[in-house]
C-alpha positions as CSV (number, residue, x, y, z in Angstrom):
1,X,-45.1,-1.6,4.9
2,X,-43.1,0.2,7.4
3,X,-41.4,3.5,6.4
4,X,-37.7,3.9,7.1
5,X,-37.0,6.1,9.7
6,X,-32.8,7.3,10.0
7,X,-32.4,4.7,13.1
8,X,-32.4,1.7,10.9
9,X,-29.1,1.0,10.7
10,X,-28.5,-1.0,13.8
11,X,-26.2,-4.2,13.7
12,X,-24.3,-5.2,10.6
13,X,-26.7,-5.4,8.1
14,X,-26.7,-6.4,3.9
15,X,-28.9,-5.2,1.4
16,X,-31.3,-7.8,0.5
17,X,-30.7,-9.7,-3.0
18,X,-30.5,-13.1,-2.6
19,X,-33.0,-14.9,0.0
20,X,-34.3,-17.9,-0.6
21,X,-37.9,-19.1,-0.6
22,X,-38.5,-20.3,2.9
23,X,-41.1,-23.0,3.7
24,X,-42.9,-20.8,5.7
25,X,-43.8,-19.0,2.5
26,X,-43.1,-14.9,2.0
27,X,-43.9,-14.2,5.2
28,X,-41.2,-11.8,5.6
29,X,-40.4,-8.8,3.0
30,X,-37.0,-6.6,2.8
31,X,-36.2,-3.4,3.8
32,X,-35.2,-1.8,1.0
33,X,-32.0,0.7,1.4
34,X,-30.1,-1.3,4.7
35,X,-27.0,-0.1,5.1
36,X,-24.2,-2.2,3.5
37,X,-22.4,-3.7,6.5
38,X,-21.2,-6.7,7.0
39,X,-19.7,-9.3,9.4
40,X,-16.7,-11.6,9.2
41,X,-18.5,-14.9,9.9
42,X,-22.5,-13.9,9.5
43,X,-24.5,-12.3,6.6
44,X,-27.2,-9.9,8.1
45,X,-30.9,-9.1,6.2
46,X,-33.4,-6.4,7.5
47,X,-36.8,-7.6,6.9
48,X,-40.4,-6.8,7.8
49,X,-42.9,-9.7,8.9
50,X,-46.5,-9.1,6.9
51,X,-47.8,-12.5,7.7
52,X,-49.9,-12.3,11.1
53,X,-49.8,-16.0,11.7
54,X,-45.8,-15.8,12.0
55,X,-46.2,-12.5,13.4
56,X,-48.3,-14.1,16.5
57,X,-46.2,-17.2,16.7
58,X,-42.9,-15.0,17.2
59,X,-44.7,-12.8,19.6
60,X,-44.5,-9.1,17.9
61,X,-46.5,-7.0,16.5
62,X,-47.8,-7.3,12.8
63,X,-45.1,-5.4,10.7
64,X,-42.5,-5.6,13.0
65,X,-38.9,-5.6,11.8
66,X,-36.2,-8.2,12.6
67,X,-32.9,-9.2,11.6
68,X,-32.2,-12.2,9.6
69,X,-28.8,-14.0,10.6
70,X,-26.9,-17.1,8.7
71,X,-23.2,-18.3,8.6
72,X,-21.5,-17.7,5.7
73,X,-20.1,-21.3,4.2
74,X,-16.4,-21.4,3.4
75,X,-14.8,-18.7,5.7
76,X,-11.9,-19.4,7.4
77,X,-12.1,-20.4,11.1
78,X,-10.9,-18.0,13.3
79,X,-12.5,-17.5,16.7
80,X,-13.1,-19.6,19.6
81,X,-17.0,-21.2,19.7
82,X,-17.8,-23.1,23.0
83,X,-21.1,-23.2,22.4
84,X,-22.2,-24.2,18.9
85,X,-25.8,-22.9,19.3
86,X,-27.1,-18.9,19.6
87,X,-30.1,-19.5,20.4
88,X,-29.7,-21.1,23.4
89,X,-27.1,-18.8,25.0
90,X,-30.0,-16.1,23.9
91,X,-32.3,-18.1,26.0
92,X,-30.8,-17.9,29.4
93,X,-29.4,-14.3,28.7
94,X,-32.7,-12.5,28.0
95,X,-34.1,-13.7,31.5
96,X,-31.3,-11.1,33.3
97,X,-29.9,-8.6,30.7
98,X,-31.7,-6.6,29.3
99,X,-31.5,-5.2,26.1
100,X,-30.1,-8.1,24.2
101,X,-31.5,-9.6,20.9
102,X,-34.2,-12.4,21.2
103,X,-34.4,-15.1,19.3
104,X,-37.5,-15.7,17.4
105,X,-37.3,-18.5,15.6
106,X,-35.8,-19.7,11.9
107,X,-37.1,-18.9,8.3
108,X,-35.3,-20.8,5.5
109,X,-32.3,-21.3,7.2
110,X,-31.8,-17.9,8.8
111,X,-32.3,-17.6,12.5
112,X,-34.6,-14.7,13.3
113,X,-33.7,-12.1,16.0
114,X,-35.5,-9.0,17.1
115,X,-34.5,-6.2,15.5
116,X,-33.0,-2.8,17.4
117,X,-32.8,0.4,15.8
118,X,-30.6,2.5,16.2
119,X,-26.4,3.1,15.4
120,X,-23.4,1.0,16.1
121,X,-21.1,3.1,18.5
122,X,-18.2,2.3,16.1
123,X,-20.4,4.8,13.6
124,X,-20.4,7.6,16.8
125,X,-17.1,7.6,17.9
126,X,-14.4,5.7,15.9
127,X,-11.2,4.3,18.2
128,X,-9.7,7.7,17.9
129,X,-12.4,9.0,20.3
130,X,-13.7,8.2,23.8
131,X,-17.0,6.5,24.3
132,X,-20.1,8.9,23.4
133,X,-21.0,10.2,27.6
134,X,-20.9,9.2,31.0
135,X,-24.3,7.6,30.2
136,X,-22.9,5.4,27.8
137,X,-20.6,4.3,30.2
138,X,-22.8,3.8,33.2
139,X,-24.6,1.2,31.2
140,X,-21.9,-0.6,29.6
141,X,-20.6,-1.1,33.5
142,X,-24.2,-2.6,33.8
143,X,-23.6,-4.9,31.2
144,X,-20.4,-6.4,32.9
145,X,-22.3,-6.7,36.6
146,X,-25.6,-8.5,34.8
147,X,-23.7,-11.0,33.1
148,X,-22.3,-11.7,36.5
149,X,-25.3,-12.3,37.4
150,X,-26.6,-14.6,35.4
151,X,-27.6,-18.1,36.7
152,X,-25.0,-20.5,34.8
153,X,-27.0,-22.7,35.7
154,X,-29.8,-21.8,32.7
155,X,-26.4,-22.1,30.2
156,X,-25.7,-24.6,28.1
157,X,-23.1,-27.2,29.2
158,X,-19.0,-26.4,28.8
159,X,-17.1,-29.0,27.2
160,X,-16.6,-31.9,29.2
161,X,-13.0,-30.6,30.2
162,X,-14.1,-27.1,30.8
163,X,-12.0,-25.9,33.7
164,X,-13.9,-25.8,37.4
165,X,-15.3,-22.9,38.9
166,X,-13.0,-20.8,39.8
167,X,-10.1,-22.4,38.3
168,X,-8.8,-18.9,36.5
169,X,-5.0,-20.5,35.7
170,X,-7.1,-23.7,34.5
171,X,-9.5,-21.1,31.7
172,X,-7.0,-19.3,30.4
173,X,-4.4,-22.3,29.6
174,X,-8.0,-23.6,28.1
175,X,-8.5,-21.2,25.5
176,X,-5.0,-21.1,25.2
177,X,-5.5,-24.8,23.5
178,X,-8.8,-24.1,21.9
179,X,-7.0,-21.2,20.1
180,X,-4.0,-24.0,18.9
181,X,-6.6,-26.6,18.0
182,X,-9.5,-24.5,16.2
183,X,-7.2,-21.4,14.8
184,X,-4.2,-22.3,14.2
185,X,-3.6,-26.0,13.6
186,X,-7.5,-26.1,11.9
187,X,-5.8,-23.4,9.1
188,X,-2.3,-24.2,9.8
189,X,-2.8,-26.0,5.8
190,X,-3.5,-22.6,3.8
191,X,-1.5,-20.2,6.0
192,X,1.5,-21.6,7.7
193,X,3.9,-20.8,5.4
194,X,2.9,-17.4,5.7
195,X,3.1,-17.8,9.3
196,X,6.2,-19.2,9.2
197,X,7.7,-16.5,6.9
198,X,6.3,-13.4,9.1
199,X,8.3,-14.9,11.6
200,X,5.3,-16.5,14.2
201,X,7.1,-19.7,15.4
202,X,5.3,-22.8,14.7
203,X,4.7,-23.3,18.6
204,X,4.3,-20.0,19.5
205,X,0.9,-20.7,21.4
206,X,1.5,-23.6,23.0
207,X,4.7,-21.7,24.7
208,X,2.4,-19.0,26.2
209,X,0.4,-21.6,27.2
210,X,3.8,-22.8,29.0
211,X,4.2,-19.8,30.8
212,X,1.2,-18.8,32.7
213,X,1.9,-18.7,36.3
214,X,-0.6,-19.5,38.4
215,X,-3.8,-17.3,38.7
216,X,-5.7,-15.9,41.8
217,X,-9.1,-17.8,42.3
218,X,-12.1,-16.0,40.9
219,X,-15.7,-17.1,40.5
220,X,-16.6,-18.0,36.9
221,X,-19.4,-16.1,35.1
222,X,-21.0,-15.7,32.4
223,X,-19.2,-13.9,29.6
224,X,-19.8,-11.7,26.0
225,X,-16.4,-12.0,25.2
226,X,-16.5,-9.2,21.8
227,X,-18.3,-6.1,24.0
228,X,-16.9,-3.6,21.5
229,X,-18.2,-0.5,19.1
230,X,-19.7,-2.5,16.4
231,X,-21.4,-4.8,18.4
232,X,-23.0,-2.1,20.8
233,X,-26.0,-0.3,19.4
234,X,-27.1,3.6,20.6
235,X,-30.9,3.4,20.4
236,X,-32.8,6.8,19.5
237,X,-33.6,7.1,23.1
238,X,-30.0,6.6,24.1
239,X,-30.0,3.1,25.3
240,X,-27.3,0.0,24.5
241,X,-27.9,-2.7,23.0
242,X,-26.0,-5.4,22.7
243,X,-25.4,-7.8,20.1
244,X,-23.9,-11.2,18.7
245,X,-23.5,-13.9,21.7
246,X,-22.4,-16.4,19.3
247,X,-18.7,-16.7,21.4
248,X,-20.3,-16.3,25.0
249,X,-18.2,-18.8,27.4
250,X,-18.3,-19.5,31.3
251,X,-14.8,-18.2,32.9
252,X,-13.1,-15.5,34.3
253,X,-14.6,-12.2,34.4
254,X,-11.4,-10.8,33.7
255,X,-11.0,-12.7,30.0
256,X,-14.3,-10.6,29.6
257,X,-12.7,-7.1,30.6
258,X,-9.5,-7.7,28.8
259,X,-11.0,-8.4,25.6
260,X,-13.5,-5.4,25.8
261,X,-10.2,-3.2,26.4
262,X,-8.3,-4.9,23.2
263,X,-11.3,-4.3,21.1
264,X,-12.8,-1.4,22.4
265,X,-9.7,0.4,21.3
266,X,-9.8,3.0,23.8
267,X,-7.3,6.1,22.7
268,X,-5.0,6.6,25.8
269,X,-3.5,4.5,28.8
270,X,-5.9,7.1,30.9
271,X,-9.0,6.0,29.1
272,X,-7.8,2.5,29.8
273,X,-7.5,3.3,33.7
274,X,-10.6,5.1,34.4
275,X,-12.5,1.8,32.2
276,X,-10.8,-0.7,34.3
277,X,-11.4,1.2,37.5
278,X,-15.2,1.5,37.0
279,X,-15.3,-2.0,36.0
280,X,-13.5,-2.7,39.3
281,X,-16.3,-0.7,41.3
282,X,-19.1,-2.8,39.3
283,X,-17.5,-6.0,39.9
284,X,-17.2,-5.3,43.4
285,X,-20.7,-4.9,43.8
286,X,-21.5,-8.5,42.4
287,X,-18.4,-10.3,43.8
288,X,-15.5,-9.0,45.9
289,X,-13.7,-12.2,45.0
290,X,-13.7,-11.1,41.3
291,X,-11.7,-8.2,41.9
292,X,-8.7,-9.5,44.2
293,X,-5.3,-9.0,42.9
294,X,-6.5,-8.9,39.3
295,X,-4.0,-6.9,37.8
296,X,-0.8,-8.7,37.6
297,X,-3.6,-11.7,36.0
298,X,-5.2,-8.9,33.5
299,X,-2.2,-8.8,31.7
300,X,-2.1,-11.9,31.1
301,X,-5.4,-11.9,29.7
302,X,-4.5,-9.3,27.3
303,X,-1.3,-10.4,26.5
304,X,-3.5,-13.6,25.2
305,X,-5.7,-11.5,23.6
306,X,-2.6,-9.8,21.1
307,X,-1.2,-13.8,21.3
308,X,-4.8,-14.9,19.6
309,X,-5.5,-12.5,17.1
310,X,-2.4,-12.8,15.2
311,X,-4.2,-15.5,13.5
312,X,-7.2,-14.2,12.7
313,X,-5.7,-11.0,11.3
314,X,-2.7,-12.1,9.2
315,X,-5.6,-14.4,7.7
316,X,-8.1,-11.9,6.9
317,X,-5.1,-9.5,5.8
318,X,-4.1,-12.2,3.5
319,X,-7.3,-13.1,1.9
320,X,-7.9,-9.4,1.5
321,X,-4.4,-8.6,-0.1
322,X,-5.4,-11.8,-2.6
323,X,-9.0,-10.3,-3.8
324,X,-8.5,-6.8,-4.2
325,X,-6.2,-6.1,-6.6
326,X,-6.0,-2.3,-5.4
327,X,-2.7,-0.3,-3.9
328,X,-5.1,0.5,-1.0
329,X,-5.9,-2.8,-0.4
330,X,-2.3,-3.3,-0.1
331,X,-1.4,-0.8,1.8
332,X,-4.2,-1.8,4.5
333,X,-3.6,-5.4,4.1
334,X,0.4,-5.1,5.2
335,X,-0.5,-2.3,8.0
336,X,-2.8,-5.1,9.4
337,X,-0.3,-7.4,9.7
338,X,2.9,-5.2,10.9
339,X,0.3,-4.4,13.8
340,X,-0.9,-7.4,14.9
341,X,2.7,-8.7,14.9
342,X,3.7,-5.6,17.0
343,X,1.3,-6.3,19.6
344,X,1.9,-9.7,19.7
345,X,5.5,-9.4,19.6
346,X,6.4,-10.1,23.4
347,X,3.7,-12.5,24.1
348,X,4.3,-15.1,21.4
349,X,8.0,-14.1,21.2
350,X,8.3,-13.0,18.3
351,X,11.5,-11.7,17.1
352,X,12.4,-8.1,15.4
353,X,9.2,-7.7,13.6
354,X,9.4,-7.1,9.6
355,X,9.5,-4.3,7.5
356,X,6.5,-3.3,5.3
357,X,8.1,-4.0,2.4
358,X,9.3,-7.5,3.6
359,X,5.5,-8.5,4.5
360,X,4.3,-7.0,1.5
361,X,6.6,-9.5,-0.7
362,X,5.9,-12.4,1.4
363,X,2.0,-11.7,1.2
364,X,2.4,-11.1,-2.7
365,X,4.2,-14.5,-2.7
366,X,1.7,-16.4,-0.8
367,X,-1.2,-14.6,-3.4
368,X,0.7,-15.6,-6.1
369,X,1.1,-19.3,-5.4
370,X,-2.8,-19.5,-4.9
371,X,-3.5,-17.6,-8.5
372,X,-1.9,-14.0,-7.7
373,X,-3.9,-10.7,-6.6
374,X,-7.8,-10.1,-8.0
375,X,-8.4,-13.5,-7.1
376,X,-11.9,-12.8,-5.9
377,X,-13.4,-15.8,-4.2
378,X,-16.8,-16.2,-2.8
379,X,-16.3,-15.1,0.5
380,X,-14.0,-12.0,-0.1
381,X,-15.8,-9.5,1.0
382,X,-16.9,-10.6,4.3
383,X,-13.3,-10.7,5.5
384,X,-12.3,-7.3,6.0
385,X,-13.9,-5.2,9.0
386,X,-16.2,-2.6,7.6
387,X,-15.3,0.8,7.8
């Protein structure tokens, strides 16, 4: 059995309980002590593989660790999926960046990735602060020039109505519908009352959509689209690594730098600058036409990125207001939702934004109708960011 070293706390990770038997038999073991983090959409296992046979048809070593990854049946759905399969995203990325997650194979009905050690950079420095060095950095602008570099050839297929190559206006009024269709219309049922009473028009999204003006022409690429500190890793020997591809998408390179700045949750407009310039320089080294007149289109970009999340978060801030019964829970539910409707105020055109006390009541209201506060359902805790 391996011994727990203090790097084992890469990724989001749950303490084992309740694995089922797979077919393959108990070929895998847990690591006792994982550190209790958790996803929104995923439950995560650390495990160690003690049967050679697997061991040599994954390709690792006897005893190796890796991460155990499943969906979790009955959350809401809130993000954007092009591609409905991981593993073959995984597939074409590990051929040009490194220092991704591999994927292994399935046991039970987890999917198996390689496991790296180390701490999520949300755990090093917290929004408040910058990123951890000018090492740090330097890689995660290699990040952004690899994944422009990768063949999209070896991808899976878009949609048959994916935009063309190139086509930046084309993209973003695209995942201005998907957002509509699999966000808000697919949960409009449960929450649009809510909606409706924290003052998001009903058609909100579709009037962005409206309003983009037409793009400068850059080449699609590849793209991560949730680079941010809890899914980047600091190895022991100070390397990044970067995980969960599950919403990786063909578009403009610039949907991929404007959510990175959202959710990176850098502290000052300077930090913002000096990320945006460096990622300017990288660019420019892969593709000068990625980098032409892109500001005026990067707002945009992150106006749509505060447009989208409102969803997501006045969800999550719901569902956590209605399980935890606790003044904190409260509190931090309401302050979730005054922000997101803050930053999405002038994109979705939004009116004067609410009180606390006036969410509070119409959150306690929308509890209440659904079986009031401490209503602890089966998914509860995995909607609520760790942390």
């Amino acid at each position: 059995m391996v011994t727990r070293q203090p790097w084992l706390s890469g990724g989001c990770l749950e303490p084992w309980g309740t694995l089922p038997r797979s077919p393959l038999g108990e070929g895998i073991v847990p690591v006792r002590g994982a550190p209790p983090l958790c996803g929104h959409h995923h439950e995560h296992h650390l495990g160690e593989v003690v049967d050679a046979g697997l061991a040599r048809r994954w390709g690792i070593p006897f005893g190796a660790l890796v991460k155990l990854r499943r969906s979790i049946s009955g959350v809401p759905s809130v993000v954007c999926r092009v591609w409905p399969k991981e593993e073959e995203i995984l597939a074409a990325v590990n051929q040009s960046v490194p220092n991704t997650p591999r994927h292994l194979g399935e046991w039970g009905d987890y999917a198996v990735h390689t496991y790296a050690p180390g701490r999520p950079v949300s755990a090093l420095r917290p929004p408040s602060k910058t990123m951890p060095s000018h090492h740090c950095m330097r890689q995660l602008m290699a990040f952004f020039r690899r994944l422009a570099r990768v063949d999209t050839a070896s991808l899976p297929s878009p949609p048959v109505d994916w935009p063309e190559d190139g086509d930046s206006t084309g993209f973003l009024r695209r995942l201005v519908r998907l957002t509509e269709d699999t966000v808000h219309q697919r949960n409009r049922a449960e929450f649009g009352e809510l909606f409706d009473k924290l003052g998001v028009p009903a058609d909100a999204m579709e009037d962005f959509g409206r309003r983009i003006p037409p793009f400068t022409k850059r080449p699609f690429s590849l793209l991560h689209t949730d680079i941010h500190r809890d899914n980047l890793v600091m190895q022991p020997d100070g390397t990044l690594f970067l995980l969960d591809w599950e919403l990786a998408m063909v578009g403009d390179p610039l949907h991929e730098l404007a959510t990175h700045l959202v959710r990176m949750k850098y502290p000052s407009d300077r930090a913002r600058k000096s990320v945006i310039a460096q990622w300017k320089v990288a660019m420019s080294e892969v593709s000068s036409a990625a980098t032409t007149d892109f500001e005026g289109d990067l707002q945009w970009y992150l106006d749509y990125e505060h447009a989208q999340s409102i969803y997501p978060d006045i969800i999550r801030a719901a569902l956590h207001f209605e399980a935890d019964p606790r003044e904190a829970a409260a509190v931090a539910a309401v302050r979730q939702v005054r922000k997101a409707l803050v930053a999405a105020r002038w994109p979705l055109r939004i009116g004067e934004v609410q009180e606390s006390t006036e969410i509070r009541r119409h959150l306690f209201d929308w509890a209440s109708g659904r079986g009031g506060r401490g209503r602890r359902g089966s998914v509860d805790r995995w909607l609520w960011p760790a942390g």
